[in-house]
KOLVO-545766 format. One record per residue (C-alpha): residue in three letters; z, x, y. Coordinates in steps of 0.5 Angstrom, whole numbers, always signed. Layout:
! KOLVO-545766
("ALA", (Z, X, Y)) ...
***
This chain:
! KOLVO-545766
("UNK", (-87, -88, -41)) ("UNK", (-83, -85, -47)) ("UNK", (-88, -79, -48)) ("UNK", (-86, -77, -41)) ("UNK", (-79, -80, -41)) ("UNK", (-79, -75, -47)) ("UNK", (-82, -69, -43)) ("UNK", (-77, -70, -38)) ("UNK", (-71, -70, -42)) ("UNK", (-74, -63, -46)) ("UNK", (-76, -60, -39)) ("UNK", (-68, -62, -37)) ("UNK", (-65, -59, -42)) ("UNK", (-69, -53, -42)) ("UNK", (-67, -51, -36)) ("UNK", (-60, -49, -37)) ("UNK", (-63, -44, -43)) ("UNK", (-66, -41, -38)) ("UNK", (-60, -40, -34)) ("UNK", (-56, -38, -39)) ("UNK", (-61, -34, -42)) ("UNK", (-61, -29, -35)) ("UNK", (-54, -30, -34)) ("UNK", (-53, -27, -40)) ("UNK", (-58, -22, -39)) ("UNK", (-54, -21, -32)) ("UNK", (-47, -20, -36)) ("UNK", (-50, -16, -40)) ("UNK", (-53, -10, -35)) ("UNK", (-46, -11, -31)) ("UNK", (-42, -9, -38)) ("UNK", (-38, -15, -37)) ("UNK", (-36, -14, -44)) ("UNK", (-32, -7, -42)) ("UNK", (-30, -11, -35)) ("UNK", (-26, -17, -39)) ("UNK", (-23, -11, -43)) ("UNK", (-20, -8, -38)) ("UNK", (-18, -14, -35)) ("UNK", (-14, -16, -42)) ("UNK", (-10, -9, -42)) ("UNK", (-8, -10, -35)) ("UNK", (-6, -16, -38)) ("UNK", (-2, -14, -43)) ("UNK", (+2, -9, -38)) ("UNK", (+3, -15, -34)) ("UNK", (+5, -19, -40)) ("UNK", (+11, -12, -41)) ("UNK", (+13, -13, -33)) ("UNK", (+14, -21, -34)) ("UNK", (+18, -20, -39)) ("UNK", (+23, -15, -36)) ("UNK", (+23, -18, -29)) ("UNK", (+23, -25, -32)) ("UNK", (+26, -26, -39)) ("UNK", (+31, -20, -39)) ("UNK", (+27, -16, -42)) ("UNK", (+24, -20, -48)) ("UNK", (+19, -26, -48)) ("UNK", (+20, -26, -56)) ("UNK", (+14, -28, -61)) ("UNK", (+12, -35, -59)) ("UNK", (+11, -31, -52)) ("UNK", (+7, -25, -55)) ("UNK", (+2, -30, -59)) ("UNK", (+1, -35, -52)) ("UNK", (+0, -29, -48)) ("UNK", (-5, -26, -53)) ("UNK", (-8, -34, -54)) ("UNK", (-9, -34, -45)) ("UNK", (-13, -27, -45)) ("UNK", (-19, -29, -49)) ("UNK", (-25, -25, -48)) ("UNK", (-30, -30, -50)) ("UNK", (-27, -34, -46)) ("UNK", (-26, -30, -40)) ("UNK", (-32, -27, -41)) ("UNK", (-36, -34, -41)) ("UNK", (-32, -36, -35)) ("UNK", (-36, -30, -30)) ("UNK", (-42, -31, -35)) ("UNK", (-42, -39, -33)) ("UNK", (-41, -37, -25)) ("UNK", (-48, -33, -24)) ("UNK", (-52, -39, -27)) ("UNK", (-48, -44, -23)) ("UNK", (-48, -39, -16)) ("UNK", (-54, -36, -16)) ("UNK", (-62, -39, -17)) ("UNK", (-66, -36, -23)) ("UNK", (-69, -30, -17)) ("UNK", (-63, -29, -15)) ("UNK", (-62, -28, -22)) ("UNK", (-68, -24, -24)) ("UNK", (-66, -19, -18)) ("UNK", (-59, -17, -20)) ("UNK", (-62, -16, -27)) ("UNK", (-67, -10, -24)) ("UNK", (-61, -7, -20)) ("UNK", (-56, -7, -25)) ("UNK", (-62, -5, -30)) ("UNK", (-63, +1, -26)) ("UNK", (-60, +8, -27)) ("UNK", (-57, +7, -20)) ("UNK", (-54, +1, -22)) ("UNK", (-51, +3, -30)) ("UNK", (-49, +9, -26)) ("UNK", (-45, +4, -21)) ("UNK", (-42, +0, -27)) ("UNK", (-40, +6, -31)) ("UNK", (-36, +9, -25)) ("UNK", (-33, +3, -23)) ("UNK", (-31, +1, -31)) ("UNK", (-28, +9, -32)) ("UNK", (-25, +9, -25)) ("UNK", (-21, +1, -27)) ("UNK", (-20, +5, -33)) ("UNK", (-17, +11, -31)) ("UNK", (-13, +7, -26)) ("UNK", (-8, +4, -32)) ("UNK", (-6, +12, -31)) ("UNK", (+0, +11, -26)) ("UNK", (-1, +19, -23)) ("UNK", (-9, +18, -23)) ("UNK", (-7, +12, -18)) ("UNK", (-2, +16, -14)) ("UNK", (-7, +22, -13)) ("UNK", (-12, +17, -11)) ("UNK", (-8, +14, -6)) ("UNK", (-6, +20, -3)) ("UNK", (-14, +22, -4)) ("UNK", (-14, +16, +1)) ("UNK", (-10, +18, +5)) ("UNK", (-11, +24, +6)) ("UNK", (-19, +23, +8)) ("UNK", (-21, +22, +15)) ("UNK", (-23, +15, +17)) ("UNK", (-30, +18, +20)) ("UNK", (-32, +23, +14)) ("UNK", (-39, +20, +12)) ("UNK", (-36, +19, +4)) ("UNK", (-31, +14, +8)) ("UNK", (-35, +11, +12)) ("UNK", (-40, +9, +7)) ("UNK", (-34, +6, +2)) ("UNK", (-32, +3, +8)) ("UNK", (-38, -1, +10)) ("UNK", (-39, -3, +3)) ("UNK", (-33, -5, +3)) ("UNK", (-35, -9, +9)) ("UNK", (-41, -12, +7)) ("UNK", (-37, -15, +1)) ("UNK", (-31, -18, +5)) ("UNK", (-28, -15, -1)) ("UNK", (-21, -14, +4)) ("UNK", (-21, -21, +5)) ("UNK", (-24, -25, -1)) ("UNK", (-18, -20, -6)) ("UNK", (-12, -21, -1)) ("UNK", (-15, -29, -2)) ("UNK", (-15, -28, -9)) ("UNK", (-8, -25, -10)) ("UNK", (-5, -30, -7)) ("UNK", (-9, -36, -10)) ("UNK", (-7, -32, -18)) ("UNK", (+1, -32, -15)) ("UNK", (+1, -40, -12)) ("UNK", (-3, -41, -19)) ("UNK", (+2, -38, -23)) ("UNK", (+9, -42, -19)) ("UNK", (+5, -48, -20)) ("UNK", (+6, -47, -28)) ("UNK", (+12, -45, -28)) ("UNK", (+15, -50, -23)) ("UNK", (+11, -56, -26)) ("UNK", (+13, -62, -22)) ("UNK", (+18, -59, -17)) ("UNK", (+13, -60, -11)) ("UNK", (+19, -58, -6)) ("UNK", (+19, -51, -10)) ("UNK", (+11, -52, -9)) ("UNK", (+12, -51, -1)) ("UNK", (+18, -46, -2)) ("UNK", (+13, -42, -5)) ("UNK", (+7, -43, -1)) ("UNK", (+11, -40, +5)) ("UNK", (+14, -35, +1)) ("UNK", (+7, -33, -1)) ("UNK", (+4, -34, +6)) ("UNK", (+10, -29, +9)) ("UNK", (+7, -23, +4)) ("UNK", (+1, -24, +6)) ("UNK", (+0, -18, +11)) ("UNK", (+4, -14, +6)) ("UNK", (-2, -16, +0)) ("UNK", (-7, -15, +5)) ("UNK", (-4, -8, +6)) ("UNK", (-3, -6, -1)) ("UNK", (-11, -8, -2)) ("UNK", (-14, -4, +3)) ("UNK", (-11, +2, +0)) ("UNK", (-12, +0, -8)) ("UNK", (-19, -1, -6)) ("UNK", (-20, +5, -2)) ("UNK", (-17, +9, -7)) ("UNK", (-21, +6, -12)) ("UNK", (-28, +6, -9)) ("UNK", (-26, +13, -7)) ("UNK", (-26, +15, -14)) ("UNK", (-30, +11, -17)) ("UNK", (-36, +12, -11)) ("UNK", (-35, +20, -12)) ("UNK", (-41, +22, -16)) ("UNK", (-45, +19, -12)) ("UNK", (-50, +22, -7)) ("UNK", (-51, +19, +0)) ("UNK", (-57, +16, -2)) ("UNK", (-55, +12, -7)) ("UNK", (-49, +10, -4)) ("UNK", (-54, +7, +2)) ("UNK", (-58, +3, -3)) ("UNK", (-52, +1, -6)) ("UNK", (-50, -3, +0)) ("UNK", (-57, -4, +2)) ("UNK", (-57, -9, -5)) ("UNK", (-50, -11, -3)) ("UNK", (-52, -14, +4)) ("UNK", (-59, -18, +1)) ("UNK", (-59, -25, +0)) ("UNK", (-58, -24, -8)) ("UNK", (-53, -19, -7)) ("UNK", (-49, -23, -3)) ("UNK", (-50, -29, -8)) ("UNK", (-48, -25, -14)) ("UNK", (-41, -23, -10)) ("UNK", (-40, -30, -9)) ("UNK", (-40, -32, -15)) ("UNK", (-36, -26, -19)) ("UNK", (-31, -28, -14)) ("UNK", (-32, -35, -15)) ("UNK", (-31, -34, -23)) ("UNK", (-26, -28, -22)) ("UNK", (-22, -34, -18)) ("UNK", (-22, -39, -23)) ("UNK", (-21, -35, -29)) ("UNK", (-15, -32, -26)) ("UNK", (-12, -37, -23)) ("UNK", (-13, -41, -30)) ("UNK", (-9, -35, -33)) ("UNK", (-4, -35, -28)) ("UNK", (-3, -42, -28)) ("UNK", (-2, -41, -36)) ("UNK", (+3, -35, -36)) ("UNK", (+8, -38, -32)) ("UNK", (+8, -45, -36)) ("UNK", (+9, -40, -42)) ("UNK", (+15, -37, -38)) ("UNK", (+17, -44, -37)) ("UNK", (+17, -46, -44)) ("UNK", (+21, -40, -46)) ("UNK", (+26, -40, -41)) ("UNK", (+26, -48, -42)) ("UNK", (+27, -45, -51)) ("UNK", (+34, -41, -49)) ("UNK", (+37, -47, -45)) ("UNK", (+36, -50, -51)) 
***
């Protein structure tokens, strides 16, 4: 009975190796490493935007050391990583690492990662979005960034997304006041079709971009993927852990702009 309590135990306690063991591997053949060092540029310009619209231009050190504390890579990283072993089964996990293994699947992550980094450039973007405006909706490059876009509900699931990370955000700078919870949430509702709006095109300029080098068999075995059931898993997870993981920073960068002004009317 103890020999085979003991068996349980080591089979029960292996299991969650294993899936961290592909997670990892997964993370690693989508470059996760480079992703969350974008996301913590981005977010040291976010920090600049904060300061000016917020703090009169200057958050001072404690707010430069909380932001810096707040855009861990280990542990954004390990966020995404925990959401692939905790959406998707072992199989779903085994497929994606022989996609993104792929040479298709490196070229995919290296045109998105250097076009996410190419965006931090304000007249790339702007090209981009003019690119995007001044492509036609039924040219082929269009429509096969169109149906990616649609087979991942990536309109949708981002506009949700941003307004979560923005709810979570006066969540941590209002702490208890639940009325201004409420006034929040109207004026984040209010937007809605205006984020919508801003999404569409930061993702058609951004795909449109990024896609470029790709040839329109590429582009189909791309979509093809993405419209699998692992495919449609992993999408699940990234945005469940880009979701927590954003809201989570959100959350604690608004507490962090709390504690400043709270120090100033002191």
């Amino acid at each position: 009975m103890r020999l085979a309590l003991a068996l349980v135990v080591t089979i029960l306690c292996a299991l969650p190796a294993v899936a961290n063991e592909r997670a990892n591997r997964l993370a690693h053949a989508m470059k996760l490493d480079q992703v969350v060092g974008i996301l913590i540029d981005e977010g040291m310009v976010h920090q600049q935007e904060l300061e000016e619209s917020l703090l009169d231009g200057d958050g001072g050190p404690l707010f430069h050391d909380q932001v810096q504390e707040i855009y861990n890579h280990s542990w954004m990283k390990s966020r995404l990583t925990e959401a692939f072993a905790e959406g998707m089964t072992k199989e779903q996990m085994d497929q994606a690492i022989v996609f993104f293994e792929s040479d298709l699947g490196q070229t995919i992550v290296t045109l998105e990662n250097s076009a996410r980094k190419a965006f931090a450039d304000e007249a790339i973007e702007e090209m981009a979005n003019e690119a995007y405006e001044g492509t036609k909706p039924d040219s082929p490059r269009f429509e096969l960034v169109e149906e990616y876009i649609r087979a991942n509900d990536l309109i949708d699931q981002n506009v949700q997304g941003s307004l979560s990370s923005d709810y979570n955000f006066f969540l941590g700078l209002y702490g208890d006041s639940l009325a201004e919870y409420e006034e929040v949430l109207d004026g984040l509702l209010a937007q809605k079709d205006t984020v919508t709006e801003e999404t569409t095109m930061w993702l058609y300029s951004f795909l449109l971009l990024a896609y470029q080098p790709l040839d329109e068999v590429e582009m189909r075995e791309n979509i093809a993927f993405s419209r699998t059931e692992t495919g449609q898993a992993l999408n699940a997870a990234l945005f469940k852990g880009f979701d927590e993981m954003f809201d989570g920073i959100s959350y604690r960068l608004g507490a962090a702009v709390a504690q400043v002004w709270q120090s100033s009317d002191l």
